[in-house]
Every structure is written in C-alpha cells, then in structure tokens.
C-alpha positions in Angstrom: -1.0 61.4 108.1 -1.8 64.9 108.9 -0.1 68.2 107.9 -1.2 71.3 108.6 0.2 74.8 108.5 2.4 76.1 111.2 0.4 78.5 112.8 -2.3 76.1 113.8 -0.4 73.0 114.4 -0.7 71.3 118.5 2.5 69.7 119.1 3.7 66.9 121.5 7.2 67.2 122.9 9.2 64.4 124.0 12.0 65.2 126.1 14.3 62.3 126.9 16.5 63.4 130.5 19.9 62.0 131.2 19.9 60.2 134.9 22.3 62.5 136.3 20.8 65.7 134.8 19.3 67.2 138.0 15.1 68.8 138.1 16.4 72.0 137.2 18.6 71.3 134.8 15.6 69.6 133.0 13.1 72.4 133.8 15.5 74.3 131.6 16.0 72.3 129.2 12.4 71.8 128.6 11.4 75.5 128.7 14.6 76.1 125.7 12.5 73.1 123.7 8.9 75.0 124.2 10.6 78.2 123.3 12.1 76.8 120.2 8.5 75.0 119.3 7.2 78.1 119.6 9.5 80.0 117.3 8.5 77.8 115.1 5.3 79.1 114.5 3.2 75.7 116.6 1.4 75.7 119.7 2.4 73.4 122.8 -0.6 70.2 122.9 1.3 68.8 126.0 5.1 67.3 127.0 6.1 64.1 128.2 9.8 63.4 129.7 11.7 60.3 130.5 14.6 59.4 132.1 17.0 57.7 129.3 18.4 54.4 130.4 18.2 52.6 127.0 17.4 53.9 123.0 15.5 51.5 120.9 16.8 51.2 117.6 13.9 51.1 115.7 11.5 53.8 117.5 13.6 55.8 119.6 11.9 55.2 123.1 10.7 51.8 124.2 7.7 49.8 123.3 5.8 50.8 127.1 6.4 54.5 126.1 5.2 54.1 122.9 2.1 53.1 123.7 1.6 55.6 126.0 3.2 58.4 123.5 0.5 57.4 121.0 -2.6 57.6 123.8 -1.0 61.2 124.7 -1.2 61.9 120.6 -5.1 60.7 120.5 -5.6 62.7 124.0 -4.2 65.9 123.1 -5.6 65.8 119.6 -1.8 66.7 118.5 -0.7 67.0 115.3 2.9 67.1 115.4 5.5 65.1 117.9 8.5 66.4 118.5 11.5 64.6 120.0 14.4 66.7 121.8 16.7 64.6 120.3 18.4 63.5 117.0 16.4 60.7 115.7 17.7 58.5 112.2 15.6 58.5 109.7 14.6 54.5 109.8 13.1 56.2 113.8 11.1 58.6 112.4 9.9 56.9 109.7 8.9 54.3 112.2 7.2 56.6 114.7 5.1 58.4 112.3 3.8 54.7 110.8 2.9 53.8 114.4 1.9 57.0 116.0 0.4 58.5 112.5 1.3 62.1 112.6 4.1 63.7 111.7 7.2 63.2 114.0 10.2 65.7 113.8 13.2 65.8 115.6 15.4 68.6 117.3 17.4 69.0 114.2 14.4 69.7 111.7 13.0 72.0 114.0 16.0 73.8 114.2 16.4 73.9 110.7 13.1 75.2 110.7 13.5 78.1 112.4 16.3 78.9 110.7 14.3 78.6 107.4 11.6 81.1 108.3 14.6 83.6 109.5 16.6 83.4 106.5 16.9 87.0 104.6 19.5 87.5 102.4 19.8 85.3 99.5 23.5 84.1 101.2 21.2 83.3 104.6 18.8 81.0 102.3 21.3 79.7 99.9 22.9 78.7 103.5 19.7 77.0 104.9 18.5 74.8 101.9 21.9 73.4 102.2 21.3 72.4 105.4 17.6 71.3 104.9 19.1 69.5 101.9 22.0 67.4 103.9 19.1 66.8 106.3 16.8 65.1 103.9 18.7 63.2 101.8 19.0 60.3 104.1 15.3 60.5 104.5 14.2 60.1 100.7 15.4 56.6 100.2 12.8 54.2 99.7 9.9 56.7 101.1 8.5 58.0 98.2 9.0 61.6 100.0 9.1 64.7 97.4 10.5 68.1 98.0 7.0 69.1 97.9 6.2 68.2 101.4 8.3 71.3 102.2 6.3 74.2 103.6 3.3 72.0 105.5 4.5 73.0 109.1 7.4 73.3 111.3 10.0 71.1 110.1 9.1 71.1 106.6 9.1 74.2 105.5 12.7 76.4 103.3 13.7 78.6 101.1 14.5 77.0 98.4 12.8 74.6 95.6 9.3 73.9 97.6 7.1 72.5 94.4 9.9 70.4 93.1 8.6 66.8 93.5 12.2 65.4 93.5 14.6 62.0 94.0 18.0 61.6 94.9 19.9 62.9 91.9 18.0 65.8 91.6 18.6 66.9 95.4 22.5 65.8 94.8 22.5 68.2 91.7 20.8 71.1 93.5 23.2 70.7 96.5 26.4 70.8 94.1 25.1 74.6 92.7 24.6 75.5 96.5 27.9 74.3 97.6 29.2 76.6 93.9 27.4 79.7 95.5 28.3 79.4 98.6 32.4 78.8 97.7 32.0 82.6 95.8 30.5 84.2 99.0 33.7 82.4 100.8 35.8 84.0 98.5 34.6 87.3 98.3 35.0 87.2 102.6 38.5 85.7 102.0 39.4 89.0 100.3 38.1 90.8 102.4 39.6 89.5 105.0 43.4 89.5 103.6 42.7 93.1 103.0 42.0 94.0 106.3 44.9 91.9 107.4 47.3 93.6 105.2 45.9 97.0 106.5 46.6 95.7 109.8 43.0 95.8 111.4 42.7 94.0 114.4 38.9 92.3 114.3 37.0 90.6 116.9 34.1 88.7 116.8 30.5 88.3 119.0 29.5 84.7 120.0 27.3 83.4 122.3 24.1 81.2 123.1 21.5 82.6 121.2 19.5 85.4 122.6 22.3 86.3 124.6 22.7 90.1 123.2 24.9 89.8 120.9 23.1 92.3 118.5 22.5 94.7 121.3 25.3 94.3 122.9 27.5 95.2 119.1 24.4 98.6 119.1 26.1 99.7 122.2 29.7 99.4 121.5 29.6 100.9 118.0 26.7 103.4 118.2 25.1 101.2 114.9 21.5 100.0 114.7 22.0 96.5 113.9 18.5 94.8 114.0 18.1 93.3 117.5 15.0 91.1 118.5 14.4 89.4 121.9 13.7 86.0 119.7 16.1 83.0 118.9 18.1 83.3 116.1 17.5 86.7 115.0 20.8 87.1 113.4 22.1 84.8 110.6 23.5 87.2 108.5 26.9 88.0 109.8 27.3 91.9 110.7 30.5 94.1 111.0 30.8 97.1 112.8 33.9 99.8 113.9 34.1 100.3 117.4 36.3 103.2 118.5 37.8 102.8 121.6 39.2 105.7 124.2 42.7 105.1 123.3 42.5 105.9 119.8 42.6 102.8 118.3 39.3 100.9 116.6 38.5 97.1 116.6 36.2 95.7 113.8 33.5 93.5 115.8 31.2 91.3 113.9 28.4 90.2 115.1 27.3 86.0 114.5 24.7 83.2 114.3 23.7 82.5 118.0 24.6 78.6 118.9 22.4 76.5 120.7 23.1 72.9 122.4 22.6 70.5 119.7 23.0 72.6 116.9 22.9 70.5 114.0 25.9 69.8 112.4 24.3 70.0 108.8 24.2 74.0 110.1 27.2 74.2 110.8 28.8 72.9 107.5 26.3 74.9 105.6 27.2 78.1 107.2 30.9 77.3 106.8 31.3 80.7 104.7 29.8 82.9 107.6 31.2 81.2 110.7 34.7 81.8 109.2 34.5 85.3 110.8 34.3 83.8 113.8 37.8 81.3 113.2 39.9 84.2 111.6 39.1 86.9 114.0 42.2 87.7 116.4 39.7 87.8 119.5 36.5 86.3 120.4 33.8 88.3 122.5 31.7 84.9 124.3 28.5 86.5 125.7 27.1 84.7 128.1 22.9 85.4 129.7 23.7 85.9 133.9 20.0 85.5 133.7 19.9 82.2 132.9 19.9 79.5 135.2 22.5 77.3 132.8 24.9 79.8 132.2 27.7 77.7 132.3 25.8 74.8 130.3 25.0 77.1 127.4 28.3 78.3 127.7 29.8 74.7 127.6 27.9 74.0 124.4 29.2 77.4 122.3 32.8 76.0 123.2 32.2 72.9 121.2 30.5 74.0 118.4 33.8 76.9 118.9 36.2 73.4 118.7 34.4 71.8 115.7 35.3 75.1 113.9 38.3 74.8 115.0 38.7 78.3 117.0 38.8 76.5 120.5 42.2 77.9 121.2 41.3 81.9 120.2 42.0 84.0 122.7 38.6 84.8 124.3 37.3 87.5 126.7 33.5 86.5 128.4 30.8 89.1 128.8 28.2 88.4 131.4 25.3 90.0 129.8 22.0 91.3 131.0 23.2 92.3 134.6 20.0 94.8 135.0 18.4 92.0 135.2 20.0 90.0 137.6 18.2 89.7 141.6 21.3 88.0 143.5 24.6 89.6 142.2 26.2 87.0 143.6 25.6 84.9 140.3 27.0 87.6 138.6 30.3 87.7 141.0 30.5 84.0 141.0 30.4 84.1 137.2 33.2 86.4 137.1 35.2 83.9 139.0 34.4 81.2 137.0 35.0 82.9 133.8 38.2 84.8 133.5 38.6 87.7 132.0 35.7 88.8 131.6 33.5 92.1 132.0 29.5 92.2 133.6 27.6 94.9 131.2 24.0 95.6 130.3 23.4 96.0 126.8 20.3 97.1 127.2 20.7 100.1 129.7 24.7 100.5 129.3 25.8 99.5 132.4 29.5 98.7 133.0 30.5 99.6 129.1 33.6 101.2 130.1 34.9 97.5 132.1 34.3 95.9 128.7 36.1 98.8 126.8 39.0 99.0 129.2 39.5 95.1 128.5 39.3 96.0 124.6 41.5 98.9 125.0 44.0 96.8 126.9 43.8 93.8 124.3 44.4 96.8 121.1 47.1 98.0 122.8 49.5 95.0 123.0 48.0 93.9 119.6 48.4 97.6 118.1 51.4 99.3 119.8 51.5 103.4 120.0 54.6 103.7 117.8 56.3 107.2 117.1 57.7 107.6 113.5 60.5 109.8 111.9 60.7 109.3 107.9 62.5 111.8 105.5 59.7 113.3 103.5 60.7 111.4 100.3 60.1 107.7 101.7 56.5 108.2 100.4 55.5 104.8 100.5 56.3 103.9 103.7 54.3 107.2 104.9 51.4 105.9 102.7 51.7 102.6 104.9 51.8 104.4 108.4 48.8 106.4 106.8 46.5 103.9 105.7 47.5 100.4 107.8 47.7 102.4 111.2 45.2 105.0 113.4 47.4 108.2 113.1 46.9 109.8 116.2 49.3 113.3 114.8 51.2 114.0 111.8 53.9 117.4 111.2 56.5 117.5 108.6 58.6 120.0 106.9 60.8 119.6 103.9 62.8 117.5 104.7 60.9 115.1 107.4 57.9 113.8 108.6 56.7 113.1 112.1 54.2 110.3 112.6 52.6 109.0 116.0 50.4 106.1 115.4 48.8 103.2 116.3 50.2 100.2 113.9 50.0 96.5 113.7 53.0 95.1 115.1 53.9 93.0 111.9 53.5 96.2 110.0 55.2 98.2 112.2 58.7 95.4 112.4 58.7 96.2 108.9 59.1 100.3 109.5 61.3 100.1 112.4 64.2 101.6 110.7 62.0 104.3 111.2 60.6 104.4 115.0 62.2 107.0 117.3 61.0 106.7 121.2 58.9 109.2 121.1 58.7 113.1 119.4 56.9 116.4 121.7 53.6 117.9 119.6 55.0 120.9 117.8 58.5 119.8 117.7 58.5 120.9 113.7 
C-alpha cells in the first residue's frame, strides 16, 4: 500500500449525493470537499459522485462502483481515496485491501487539518485526543502502530508519532490527555465565575468556518487577532473587549469555525474550549451571504450548537461579507429569513454601526444605566459599583457619594437600597 507525504499525494474523492439534494446543492458540496483536500496539503487526481440509494456494509458503495472506483485509482495514478462520508473501520479497512491505497474518510481528513493547525500546546493536547478516539476502533486486529501517523493527510498529529503502539498504550495516553485537558477546563471555569461575579456580560463568535469570524472580532474591538482566508484558522479560543457607544463593553470571544459533518470526536475533545461558546449570555452566528448554502451551513452550526447544548442561547445573525455580494436581494432575503440580524463587511467596515446598535440594545436590557446614592462610609458596596459596573461619573463629598453606572442587573437588585432615579452632573 502506498504512503506518501502530503504535499505530493493525488487524491480520489468520492462524493455520495442524497436523491433529493438538488445540482447545486451538490456542486457545493463538492467544491467544500476539494477545498478541504486541499487544506490538507494533497492535490485533486479526479472526483466521482453517486447518487445514494443503498450503503454496503462491508465497502461502503456497491460492488459495480467498486470496480469502477478501483479502475478510476489505476487511471488517475491516485494515491489516496477519499470518501465524503463517515466510513467504520471494518469499510476502510476493506477498501484499502481491494482498492490498495490508502482510503480516508471525511472525519480523518478533518482531523487532519485540524492537526496541521494546531498551535498552542491546549490546541494539540485537544487534537491527539481526537485523532486518538478516532483510531482506536481502527487498531484492533490490524496490526496498525501509531507510527503510521505523519505519512499524509489523514495520518498525520501532534502528538506521539514514533510510538509503535496497541490498545493499552493509546487508552493510557488518552487518560493523561483527558487529565490535561480537565486543568485547562478549570482554569476557564474560574475565569468564567470571575467575570460573572464582576457582572461582565460576554458574547461569543460562531459560524461556518471561514465565515469571518476573526475579522469580523478585528473590527469590533480594534484587536489584531490573526485572520486567514483558509478553513480553520482559529482553534485557539480568543477574547476581546468591545466598547460600545453607550458606554458599556461586551467581552466577545472568538471560536473554532464548524463545518457539516464535524466529527463528533472534535467536538468532545475540544469540550474545554467550546464551553465559551455554552456559557456566554449571547451568541454572535455569522453567516457567508456569499455562499450559495447559507442557510445549509447555517443549519449545520445549529446542531453542532444543540449537541453542546446552547441551542436555546439567545442568538443575533450576522450576514457577513456583503461587499461581496452581486444581487442584494440575497442579502435582503437573508435578513428575512434570519431575525435579528445585522448585514456588515468585515473586511471594509460596512454597516458596523447596525451590528453595534443591536449590541448596544442587547447591553442595555442586560446592563441597565442605574444612578446610585451611598453615604461615603458604605465602602464596600462603592467598591462593588466600582469594579462590577462601567461607571459612567462619580462626585461625593463627606458625607455621600454619587454614582451613575452601568451594572449587572443581579448586582444591581443587590444595591437597590441604594438607586435613586436619576442625579444632574455637578449636583455635589
């Protein structure tokens, strides 16, 4: 069986369609599977597609198709098939005895990619996890060794590469990931209680990948987070203070970009980091008006949203990528279907203030502007105002000290005693 290194590798894809998935729908799909071959480091030897009516359990595709795969294999001089699709591991095994190359599915390759963009030792700890849960089931009886990692897409991590390895060993490297990866969760866990009992209201970015996320968190909070026009660029979770016009100022973080078919071995492994994304108070969905399945890829961020279990977080959409856009009709008919929502362009800035005005409007029934009286000795409570609210002015005397702030409402139930309905600038 040949393996060769990424860069030079020819491979086959094997798309299967669904009967009532339309031509374009399918065009789509397949130019998503190319793009994610070829952020993967292979070139594209040739792509076949059938229509699904029935899977064989043993191969995948039917015995016809198979013969024909394997001809297209010889023909194209490929070294690598890869199916758009989850296959088991008794499949793949059986395709690459009969077809004798290597066969991958969607999941590896995915995996894949996320391997090569892993950074931070949380990112790889993350991604051998995954790889890990992914390979497992395809040890038994096969004789395969951790040292296959790192011969071409599909096979290559971050973590133990020249470990030839079984069973145990992969079950005892998974426990001291799992060990790592519960102190990371921790340490965000505090984090997050802190902000919480500072009464910081925090957002975060989701979205199909390459939807902007990074650029569009740049533009809101004048930061330089590292944004590339490549599939999963980000997979280290990034937070940044966005000031709004009324005062107030959201934490946004920015996420892993989702995908259809992410593979749920990802999304277990990168439990830790996605738990921005279930404890923040709002979620920003951005969603590509350039591409022609906006409300597909859209669809498929909801349900990796509902096996985290945010589904029900109260959600604002932002059409992205406007400047872009020939027939603003999508754009209007977008708006429509997804309510409420703002059209921006991350890139050049256009309609910003739409997506801040939402923001602002959200802070200010989260965060109410509260005016505050307190006798100059209830230091604590000032203290609280001071460091849990935005103080938007502050006067005092000897005896008292005015206060107008933005506060948490929880925070600001427990000062009431002090409110007043409002206090004139200079009134000390």
């Amino acid at each position: 069986m040949r393996y060769k290194n990424a860069v030079t590798e020819k491979a086959l894809l094997v798309v299967l369609k669904q009967k009532s998935a339309g031509e374009a729908e399918l065009c789509t799909s397949l130019a998503e599977f190319e793009h994610l071959v070829r952020s993967a480091g292979a070139g594209i030897a040739g792509s076949l597609h059938y229509t699904c009516r029935a899977y064989d359990p043993a191969f995948f595709i039917t015995t016809g198709r198979l013969e024909a795969l394997k001809a297209q294999v010889m023909q194209d001089a490929a070294d690598v098939v890869v199916f758009d699709s989850e296959l088991t591991p008794a499949q793949q095994h059986n395709l690459e005895e009969f077809l004798e190359v290597k066969v991958i599915d969607r999941t590896a390759l995915i995996l894949d990619i996320f391997a090569q963009r892993a950074r931070s030792r949380e990112g790889k700890l993350q991604v051998e996890l995954a790889q890990l849960g992914y390979l497992m089931p395809r040890l038994k009886g096969r004789g395969i060794h951790m040292s296959r990692l790192g011969g071409g897409i599909g096979t290559r991590g971050p973590g133990e590469t020249q470990l030839e390895t079984d069973r145990r060993t992969i079950k005892d490297r998974m426990q001291r990931l799992s060990s790592s990866l519960r102190h990371v969760e921790t340490s965000r866990r505090v984090q997050r209680q802190n902000r919480i009992r500072q009464g910081v209201q925090c957002a975060a970015l989701v979205g199909y990948t390459n939807a902007g996320k990074s650029t569009l968190l740049n533009l809101l909070a004048g930061s330089d987070v590292k944004a590339e026009n490549r599939l999963f660029s980000t997979l280290d979770p990034t937070t940044r203070k966005v000031s709004l016009a009324g005062g107030g100022t959201v934490l946004v973080s920015d996420t892993v970009g989702f995908i259809r078919g992410l593979p749920h071995q990802l999304v277990a492994a990168f439990k830790a980091t996605l738990e921005e994304v279930r404890e923040a108070q709002l979620l920003l969905h951005v969603i590509d008006c350039t591409s022609p399945c906006a409300e597909e890829q859209a669809a498929a961020v909801d349900l990796v949203l509902e096996e985290l279990g945010a589904g029900d977080r109260e959600t604002f959409f932002v059409l992205n990528k406007i400047d872009a856009v020939q027939d603003q009709g999508v754009v209007r008919r977008l708006l429509r279907r997804f309510e409420p929502a703002a059209a921006v362009s991350a890139r050049t800035g256009q309609g910003l203030a739409g997506l801040r005005s939402l923001l602002d409007r959200w802070l200010v029934q989260k965060v109410p502007h509260m005016y505050f009286r307190l006798p100059a000795t209830e230091k604590s409570a000032i203290n609280r105002i001071m460091t849990s609210g935005t103080v938007l002015y502050t006067s005092c005397d000897e005896a008292d000290v005015l206060i107008e702030a933005r506060i948490d409402f929880a925070i600001a139930h427990t000062l009431r005693r002090f409110a007043v309905p409002s206090f004139r600038h200079g009134d000390m």
